[in-house]
C-alpha positions in Angstrom: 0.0 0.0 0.0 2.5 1.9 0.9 4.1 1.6 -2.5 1.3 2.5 -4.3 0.5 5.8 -2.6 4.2 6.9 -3.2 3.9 5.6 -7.1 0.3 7.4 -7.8 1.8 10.2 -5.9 4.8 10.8 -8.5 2.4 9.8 -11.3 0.4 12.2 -10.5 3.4 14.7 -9.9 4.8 13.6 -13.3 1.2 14.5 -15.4 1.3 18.0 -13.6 4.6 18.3 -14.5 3.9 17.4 -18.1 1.6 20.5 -18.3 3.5 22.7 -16.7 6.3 22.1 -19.4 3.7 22.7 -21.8 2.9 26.0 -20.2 6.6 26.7 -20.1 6.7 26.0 -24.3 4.3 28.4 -24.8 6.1 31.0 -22.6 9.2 30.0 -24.8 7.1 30.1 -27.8 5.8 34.1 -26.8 9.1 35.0 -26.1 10.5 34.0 -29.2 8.1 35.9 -31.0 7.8 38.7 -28.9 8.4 41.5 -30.6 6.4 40.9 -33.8 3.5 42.9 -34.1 -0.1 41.8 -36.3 -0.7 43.9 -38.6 -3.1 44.1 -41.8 -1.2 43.3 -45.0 -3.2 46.5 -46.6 -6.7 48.5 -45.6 -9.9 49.0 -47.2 -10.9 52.4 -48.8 -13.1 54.2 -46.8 -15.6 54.0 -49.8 -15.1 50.3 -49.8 -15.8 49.8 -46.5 -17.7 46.4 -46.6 -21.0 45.8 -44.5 -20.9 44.4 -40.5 -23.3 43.5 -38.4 -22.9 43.8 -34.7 -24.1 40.7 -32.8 -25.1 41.2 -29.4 -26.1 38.6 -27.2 -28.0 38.3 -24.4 -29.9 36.5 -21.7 -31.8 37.9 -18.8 -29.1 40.8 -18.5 -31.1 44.1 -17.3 -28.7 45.5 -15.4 -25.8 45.6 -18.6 -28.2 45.6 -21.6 -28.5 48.9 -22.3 -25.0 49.8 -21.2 -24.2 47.3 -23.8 -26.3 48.4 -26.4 -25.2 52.5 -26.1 -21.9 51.5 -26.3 -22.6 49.5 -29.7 -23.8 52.4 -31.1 -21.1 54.8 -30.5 -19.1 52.9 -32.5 -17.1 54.8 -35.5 -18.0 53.3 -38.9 -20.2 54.5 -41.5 -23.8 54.1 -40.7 -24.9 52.6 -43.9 -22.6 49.9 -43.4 -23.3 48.8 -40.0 -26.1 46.8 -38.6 -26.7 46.1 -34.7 -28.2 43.0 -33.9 -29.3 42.5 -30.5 -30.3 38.8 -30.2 -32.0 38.4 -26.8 -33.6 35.3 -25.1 -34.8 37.1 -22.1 -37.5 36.2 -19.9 -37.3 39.3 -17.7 -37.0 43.3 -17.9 -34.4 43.1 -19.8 -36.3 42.5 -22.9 -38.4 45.7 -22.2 -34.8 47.2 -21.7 -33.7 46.3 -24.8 -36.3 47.0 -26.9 -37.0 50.3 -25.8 -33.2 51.3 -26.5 -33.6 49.9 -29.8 -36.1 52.0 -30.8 -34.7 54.9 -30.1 -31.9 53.7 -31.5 -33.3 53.3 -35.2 -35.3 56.8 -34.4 -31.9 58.3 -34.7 -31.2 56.3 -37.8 -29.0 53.8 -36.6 -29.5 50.0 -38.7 -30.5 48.4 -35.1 -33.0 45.0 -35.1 -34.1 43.7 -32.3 -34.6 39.7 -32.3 -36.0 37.9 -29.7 -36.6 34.0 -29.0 -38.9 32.2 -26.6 -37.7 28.9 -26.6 -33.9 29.0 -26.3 -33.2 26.4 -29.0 -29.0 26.1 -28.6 -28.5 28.9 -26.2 -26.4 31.3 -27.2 -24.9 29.5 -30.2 -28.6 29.4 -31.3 -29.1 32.7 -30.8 -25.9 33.8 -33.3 -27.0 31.3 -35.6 -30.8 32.8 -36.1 -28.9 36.2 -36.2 -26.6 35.4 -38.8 -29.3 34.2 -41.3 -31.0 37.0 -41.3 -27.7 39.7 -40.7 -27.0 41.6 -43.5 -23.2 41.7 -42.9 -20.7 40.1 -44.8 -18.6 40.2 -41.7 -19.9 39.7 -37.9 -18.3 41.0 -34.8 -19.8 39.6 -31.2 -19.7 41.2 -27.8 -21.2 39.5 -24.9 -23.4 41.5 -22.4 -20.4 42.1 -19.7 -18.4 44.0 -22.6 -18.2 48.0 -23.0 -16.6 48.4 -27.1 -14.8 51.2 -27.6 -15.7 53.4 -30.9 -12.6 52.0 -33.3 -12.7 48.6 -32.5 -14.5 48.0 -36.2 -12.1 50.1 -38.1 -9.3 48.2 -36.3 -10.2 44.7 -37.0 -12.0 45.3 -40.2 -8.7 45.3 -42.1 -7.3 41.8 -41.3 -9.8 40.9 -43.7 -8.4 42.6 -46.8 -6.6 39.2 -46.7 -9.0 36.9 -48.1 -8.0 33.7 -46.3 -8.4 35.1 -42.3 -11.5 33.6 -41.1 -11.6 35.1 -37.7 -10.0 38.1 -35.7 -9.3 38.1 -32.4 -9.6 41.6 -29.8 -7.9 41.4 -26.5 -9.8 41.5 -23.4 -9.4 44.3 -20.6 -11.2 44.5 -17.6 -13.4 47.6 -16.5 -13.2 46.5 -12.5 -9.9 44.8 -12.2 -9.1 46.6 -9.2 -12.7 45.8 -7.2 -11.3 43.0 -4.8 -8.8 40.9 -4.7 -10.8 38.2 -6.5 -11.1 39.9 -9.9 -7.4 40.7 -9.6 -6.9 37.5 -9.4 -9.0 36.7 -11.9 -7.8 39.6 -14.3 -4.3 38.0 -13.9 -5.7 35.0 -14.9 -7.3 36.4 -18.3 -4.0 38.3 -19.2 -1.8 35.4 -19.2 -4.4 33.6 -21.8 -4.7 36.6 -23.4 -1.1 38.1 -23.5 0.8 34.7 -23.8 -1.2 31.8 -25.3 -2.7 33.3 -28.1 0.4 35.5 -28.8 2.3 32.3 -28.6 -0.2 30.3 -30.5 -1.2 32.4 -33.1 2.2 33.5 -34.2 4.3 30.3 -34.4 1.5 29.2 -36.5 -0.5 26.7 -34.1 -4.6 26.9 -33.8 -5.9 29.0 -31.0 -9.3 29.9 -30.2 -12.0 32.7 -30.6 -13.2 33.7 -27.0 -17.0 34.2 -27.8 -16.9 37.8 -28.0 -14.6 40.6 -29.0 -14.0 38.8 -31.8 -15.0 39.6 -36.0 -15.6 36.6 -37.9 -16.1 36.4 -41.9 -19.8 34.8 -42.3 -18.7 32.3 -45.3 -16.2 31.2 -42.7 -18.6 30.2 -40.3 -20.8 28.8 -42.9 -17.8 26.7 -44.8 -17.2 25.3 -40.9 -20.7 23.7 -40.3 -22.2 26.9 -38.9 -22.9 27.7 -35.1 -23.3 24.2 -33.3 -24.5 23.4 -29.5 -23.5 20.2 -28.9 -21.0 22.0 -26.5 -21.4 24.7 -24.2 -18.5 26.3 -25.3 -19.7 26.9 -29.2 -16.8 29.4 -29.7 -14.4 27.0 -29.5 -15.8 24.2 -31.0 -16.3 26.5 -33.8 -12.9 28.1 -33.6 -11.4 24.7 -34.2 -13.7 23.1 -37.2 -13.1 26.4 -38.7 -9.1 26.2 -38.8 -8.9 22.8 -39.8 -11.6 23.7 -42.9 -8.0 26.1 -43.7 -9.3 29.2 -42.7 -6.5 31.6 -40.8 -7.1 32.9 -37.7 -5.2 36.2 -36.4 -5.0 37.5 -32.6 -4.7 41.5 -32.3 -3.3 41.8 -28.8 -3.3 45.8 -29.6 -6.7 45.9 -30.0 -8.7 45.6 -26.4 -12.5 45.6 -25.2 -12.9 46.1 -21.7 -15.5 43.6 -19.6 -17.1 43.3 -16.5 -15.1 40.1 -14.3 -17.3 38.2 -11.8 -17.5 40.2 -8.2 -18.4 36.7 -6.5 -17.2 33.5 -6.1 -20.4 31.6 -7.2 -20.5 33.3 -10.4 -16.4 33.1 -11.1 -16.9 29.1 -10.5 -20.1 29.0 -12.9 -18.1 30.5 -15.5 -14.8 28.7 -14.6 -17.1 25.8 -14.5 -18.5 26.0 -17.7 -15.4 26.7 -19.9 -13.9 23.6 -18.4 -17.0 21.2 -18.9 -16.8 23.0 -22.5 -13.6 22.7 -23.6 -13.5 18.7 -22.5 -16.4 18.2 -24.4 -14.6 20.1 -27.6 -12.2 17.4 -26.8 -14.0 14.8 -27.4 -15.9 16.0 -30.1 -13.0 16.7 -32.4 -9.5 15.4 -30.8 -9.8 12.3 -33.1 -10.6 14.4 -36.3 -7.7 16.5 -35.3 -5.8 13.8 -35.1 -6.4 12.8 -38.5 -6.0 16.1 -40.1 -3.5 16.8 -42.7 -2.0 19.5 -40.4 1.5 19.5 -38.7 2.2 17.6 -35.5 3.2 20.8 -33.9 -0.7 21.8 -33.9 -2.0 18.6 -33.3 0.4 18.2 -29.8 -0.6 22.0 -29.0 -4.6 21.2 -29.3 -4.0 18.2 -27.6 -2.8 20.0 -24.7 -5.2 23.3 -25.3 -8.5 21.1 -25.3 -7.3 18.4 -22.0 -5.7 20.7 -20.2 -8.6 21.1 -17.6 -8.1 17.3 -17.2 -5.5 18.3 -15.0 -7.7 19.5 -12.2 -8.3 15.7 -11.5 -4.5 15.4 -11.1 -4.4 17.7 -8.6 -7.5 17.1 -6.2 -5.3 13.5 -6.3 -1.9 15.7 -5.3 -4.5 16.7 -2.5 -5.3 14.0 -1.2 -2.3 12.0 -1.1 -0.2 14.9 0.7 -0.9 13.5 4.2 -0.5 10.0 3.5 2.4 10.3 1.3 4.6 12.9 3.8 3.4 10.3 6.9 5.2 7.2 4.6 8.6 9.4 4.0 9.0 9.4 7.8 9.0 6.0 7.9 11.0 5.0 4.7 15.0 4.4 5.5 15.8 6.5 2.3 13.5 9.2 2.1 15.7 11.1 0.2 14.8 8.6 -2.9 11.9 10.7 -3.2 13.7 13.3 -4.0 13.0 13.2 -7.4 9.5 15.3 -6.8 11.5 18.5 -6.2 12.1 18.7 -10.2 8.4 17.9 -10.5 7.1 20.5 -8.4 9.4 23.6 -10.1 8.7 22.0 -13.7 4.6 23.0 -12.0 5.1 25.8 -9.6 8.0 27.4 -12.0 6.3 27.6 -14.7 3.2 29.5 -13.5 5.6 31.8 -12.0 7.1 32.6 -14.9 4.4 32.6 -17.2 2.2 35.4 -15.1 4.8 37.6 -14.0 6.1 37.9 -17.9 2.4 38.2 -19.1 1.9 40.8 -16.1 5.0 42.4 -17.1 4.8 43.1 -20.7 0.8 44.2 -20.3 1.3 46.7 -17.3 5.1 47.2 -16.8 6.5 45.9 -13.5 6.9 42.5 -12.0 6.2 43.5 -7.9 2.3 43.6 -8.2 2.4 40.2 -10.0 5.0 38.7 -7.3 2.7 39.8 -4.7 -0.4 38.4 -6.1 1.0 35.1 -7.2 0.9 32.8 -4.3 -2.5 33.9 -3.9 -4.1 33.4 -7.8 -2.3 29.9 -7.2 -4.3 29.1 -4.4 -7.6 30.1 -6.2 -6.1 28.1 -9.0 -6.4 25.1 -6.1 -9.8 25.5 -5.0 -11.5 25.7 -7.8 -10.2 21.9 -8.7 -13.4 20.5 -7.5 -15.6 23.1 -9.1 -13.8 22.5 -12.4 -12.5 18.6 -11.6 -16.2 17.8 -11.7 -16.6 20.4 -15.1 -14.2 17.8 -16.4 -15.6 14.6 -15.6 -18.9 15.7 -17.1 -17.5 17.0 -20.1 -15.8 13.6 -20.5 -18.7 11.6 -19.7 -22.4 13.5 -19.7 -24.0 14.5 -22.4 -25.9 18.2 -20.7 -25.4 21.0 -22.9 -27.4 23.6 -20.5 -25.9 26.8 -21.1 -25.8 28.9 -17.9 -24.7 32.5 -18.0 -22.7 34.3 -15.6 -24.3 37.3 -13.5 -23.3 40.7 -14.5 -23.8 43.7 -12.2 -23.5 46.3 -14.5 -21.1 48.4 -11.8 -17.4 48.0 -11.5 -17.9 50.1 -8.0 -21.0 48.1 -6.5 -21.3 47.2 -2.8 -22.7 44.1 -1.3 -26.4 44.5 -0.5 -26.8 46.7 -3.7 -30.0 46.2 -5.9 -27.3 44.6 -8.9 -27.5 41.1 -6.4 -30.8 40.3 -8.5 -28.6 37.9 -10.5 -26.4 36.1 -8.5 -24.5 32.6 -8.5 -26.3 29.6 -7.4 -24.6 27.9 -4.5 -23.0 24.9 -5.5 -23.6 21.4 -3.4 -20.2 20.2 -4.1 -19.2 23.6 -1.9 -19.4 20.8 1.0 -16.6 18.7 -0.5 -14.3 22.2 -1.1 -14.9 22.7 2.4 -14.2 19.1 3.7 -10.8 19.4 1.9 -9.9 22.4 3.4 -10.2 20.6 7.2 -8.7 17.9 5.2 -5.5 20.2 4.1 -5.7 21.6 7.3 -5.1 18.8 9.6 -2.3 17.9 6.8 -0.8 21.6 7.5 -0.7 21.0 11.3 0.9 17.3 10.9 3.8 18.8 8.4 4.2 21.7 10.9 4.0 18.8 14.3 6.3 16.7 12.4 8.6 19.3 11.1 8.4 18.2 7.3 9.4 21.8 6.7 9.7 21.1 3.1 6.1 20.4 2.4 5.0 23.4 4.7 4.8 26.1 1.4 2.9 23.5 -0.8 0.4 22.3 1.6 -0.3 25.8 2.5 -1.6 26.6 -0.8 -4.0 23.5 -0.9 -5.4 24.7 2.6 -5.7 28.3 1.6 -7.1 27.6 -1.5 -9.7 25.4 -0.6 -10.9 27.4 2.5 -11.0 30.3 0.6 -12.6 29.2 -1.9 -15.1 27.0 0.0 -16.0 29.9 2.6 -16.5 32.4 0.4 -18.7 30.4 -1.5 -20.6 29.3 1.4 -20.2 32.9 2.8 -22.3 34.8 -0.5 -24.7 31.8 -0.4 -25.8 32.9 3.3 -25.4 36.4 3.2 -27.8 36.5 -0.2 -29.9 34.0 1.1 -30.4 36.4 4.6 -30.4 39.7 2.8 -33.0 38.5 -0.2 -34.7 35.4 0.6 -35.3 33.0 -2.2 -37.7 35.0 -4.6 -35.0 36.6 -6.4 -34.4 35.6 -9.7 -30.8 33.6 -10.0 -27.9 33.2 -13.0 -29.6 29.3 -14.0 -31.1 29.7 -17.2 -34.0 27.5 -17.7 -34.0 24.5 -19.2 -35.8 24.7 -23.1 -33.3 23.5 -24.9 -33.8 21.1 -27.8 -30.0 20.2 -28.3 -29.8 16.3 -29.2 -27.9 15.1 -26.4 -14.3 25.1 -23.8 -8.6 28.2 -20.3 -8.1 26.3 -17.4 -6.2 28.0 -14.3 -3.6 25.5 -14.7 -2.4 25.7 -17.7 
């Protein structure tokens, strides 16, 4: 028994490890292209400006709707070639929201149409689908509700496409409350290191990466060549992203070109969405890993989508690192040769290393400095930690179910909001598994106090990031769930959208 613990232990160790070489590649892989720069290889006349369409969609979103919709409209590009499309599902004020900002909207001779569904069919994937038969762009640029587009963003993506093979253009994301708590800084820090290193490092040493679902401009025959919008996943942007490349269409990533959005100010709502791209992209996995695999494209892509589309596999992996921390550090004492075991030290810098790395350079190059980054690292990596149960079980049922229920996460519409305020309408549902995070936090605990008892001084640093992850995780979760549930009682409305879909039935924080 003893054996096996200290075997899974490594193996476990070793898989980690294996990802967080991966994660240093791409870091290699940024660096190396650096200093290149995307640029349009020539721009469109202004009189030959071609035709967009503006999707916007949304789903029970009153308190961003018209916030979104204003800032749609302020956008610089000649009126009689742009179209807003606002494409909403609700089944609250916010259609009444919406619709009334429309009209105005067209009063003042803006192209706006207004589109609403009643039954949901495909969520949002069906919603851009139903908007792009009837948009009357050749082109089609998406912004979720949480997003605030400045006025260029048209005129600066617009001319990738001069080049008729790019299918897709990617805008960097910013964030309008990064500074709110220290959860959406951890969570901006999060977004910046997808968003400054893996698609910088994807996109330019020539691998597939992936549109994000909004601030993004897609050609429509590239969507259409691709199979169209499909909801067999609940992360549609990628599924789509990657049928899309491998029908030869060329993706490019615009890191100079940002749209700021709203981050989750709870923890529910960050572990809906964290839950739902990972469920997502495992699904993706499954869905097209074996038709990668068989595509006439370089094994250089093929490893890197292997690695892009699993990667939230490795939450698994580490709820096991969890759990065999206590029993494997009690075994060491006992062993003649502990120092055998040694061979985890290389294990655990080839995982810790590499995130450091990784977010201090992305933090660096986007903001200037590495301090702040420093500072907030240990910290990000413990909210890396707790969310493994939250996005282990994402996994498993991306691997394994067949639920393609797309559920939204809650916007506020503030970046300056205060509990208590009237923007706690939406809010995250509390999670059962919340009991398992917080059983793993005693669990990591009592391992904490035996490392500290027994003097195993070495394990001290990493057992402190399991046990503050996974309490802070778990009682702030369990915190917002009591203090919503005291403060509103249960008749206000919450994030879960209901379930009228007619389906047939995606980064990860770790790499």
């Amino acid at each position: 028994m003893q054996t096996l613990v200290i075997v899974l232990y490594l193996v476990t160790l070793g898989v980690l490890a294996l990802y967080g070489v991966h994660r240093s590649a791409l870091l290699f892989l940024y660096l190396r292209h650096r200093h290149e720069r995307s640029a349009p290889r020539s721009r469109f006349d202004e009189e030959d400006l071609p035709m967009v369409t503006i999707q916007l969609p949304m789903f029970n979103e009153m308190f961003v709707a018209e916030r979104l919709i204003e800032a749609a409209a302020r956008i610089d590009y000649p009126r009689h070639r742009l179209e807003i499309q606002v494409l909403d599902d609700s089944t609250d004020a916010t259609s009444t929201i919406a619709r009334l900002r429309c009209d105005a909207l067209r009063a003042e001779g803006l192209d706006v149409v207004y589109l609403h569904r009643d039954d949901r069919a495909g969520y949002k994937a069906g919603a851009l689908e139903a908007g792009m038969a009837r948009a009357k762009g050749d082109f089609l640029l998406v912004f979720d509700a949480d997003f605030v587009p400045g006025p260029s963003i048209v005129r600066d993506l617009i001319d990738f496409f001069e080049d008729p093979s790019v299918g897709m253009a990617q805008a960097r994301w910013a964030h309008l409350n990064r500074g709110h708590s220290l959860l959406t800084q951890c969570e901006a820090m999060l977004l910046d290191g997808h968003f400054v290193i893996e698609h910088a490092a994807r996109n330019r040493s020539g691998r597939f990466f992936n549109f994000n679902g909004t601030a993004g401009m897609w050609r429509k025959s590239a969507i259409i060549a691709a199979g169209g919008w499909q909801h067999d996943t609940i992360t549609e942007d990628m599924d789509l992203s990657y049928r899309a490349q491998l029908a030869g269409w060329k993706f490019v990533y615009a890191p100079h070109v940002s749209a700021p959005a709203e981050l989750p100010c709870e923890m529910n709502s960050f572990k809906g969405q964290q839950y739902r791209w990972a469920k997502g992209s495992v699904q993706t996995a499954r869905k097209l890993l074996g038709r990668i695999v068989r595509a006439p494209i370089g094994r250089k892509v093929k490893i890197e989508a292997f690695f892009h589309l699993t990667n939230n596999l490795a939450y698994l992996f580490l709820l096991v690192l969890a759990a065999l921390q206590l029993p494997n550090m009690l075994i060491r004492r006992q062993m003649e040769h502990p120092e055998l075991l040694m061979l985890d030290v290389p294990l655990f810098l080839a995982t810790c290393g590499s995130i450091a790395a990784f977010y201090v350079v992305a933090h660096h190059d986007l903001y200037g400095g590495y301090w702040q980054a420093i500072r907030r690292l240990p910290i990000m990596m413990a909210v890396g930690i707790g969310l493994s149960i939250n996005n282990g079980r994402a996994a498993i049922e991306g691997l394994f179910g067949r639920d393609v229920e797309f559920v939204r996460t809650p916007k506020r519409g503030a970046v300056d909001t205060k509990p208590g305020s009237r923007t706690f309408g939406y809010r995250g549902r509390w999670p059962w598994h919340n009991t398992i995070e917080l059983a793993f936090a005693v669990y990591c605990t009592a391992t904490l106090v035996v490392a500290i008892v027994t003097k195993s001084w070495a394990s001290v640093p990493f057992v402190l990031l399991f046990c503050g992850g996974f309490t802070y995780v778990g009682l702030t979760s369990l915190y917002e769930a009591l203090r919503l549930r005291l403060a509103q009682g249960d008749s206000e409305p919450t994030s879960q959208a209901p379930s009228t879909h007619s389906s047939p039935s995606p980064q990860s924080m770790l790499s």
